[in-house]
Legacy VTK file of the C-alpha trace (Angstrom):
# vtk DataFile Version 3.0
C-alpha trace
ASCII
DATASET POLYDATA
POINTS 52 float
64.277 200.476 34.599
66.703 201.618 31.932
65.959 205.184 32.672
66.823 204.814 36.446
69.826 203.647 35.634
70.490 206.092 33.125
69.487 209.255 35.363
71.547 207.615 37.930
74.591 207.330 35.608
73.419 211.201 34.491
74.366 212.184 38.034
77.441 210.374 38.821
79.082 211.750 35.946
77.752 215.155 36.450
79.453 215.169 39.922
82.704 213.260 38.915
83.340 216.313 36.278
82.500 218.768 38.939
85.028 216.975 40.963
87.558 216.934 38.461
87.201 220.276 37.075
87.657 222.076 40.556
90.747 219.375 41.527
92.301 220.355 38.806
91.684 224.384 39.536
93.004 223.470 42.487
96.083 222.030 41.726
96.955 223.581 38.364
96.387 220.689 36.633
95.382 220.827 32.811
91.022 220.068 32.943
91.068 218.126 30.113
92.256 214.153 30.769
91.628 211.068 29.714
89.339 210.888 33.069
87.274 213.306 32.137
86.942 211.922 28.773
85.320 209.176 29.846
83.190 211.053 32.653
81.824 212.855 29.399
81.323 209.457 27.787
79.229 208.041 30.569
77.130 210.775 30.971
76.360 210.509 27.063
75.879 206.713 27.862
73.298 207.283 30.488
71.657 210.346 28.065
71.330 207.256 25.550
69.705 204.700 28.323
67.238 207.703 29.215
65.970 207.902 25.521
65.656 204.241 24.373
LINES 1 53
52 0 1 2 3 4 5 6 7 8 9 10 11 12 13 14 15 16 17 18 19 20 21 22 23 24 25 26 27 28 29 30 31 32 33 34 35 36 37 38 39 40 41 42 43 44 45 46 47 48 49 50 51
């Protein structure tokens, strides 16, 4: 069950970063934010839930 929900969270994050990185292309933004920061961090968390 844990590593449903941690491909699942894999996934989500992968697509929020997309997201962010080409939103931020878009408008000239700086990439790196405190969003994406924790985009990154979930998608470790769910690398973590896949493992154990």
């Amino acid at each position: 069950m844990t590593i449903l929900l941690g491909i699942g969270l894999m996934i989500l994050a992968i697509f929020a970063i997309a997201g962010n990185i080409s939103n931020s292309k878009q408008f000239g933004r700086k990439i790196m934010s405190n969003r994406l920061i924790i985009y990154i961090l979930i998608l470790v968390g769910g690398l973590v839930l896949i493992i154990l």
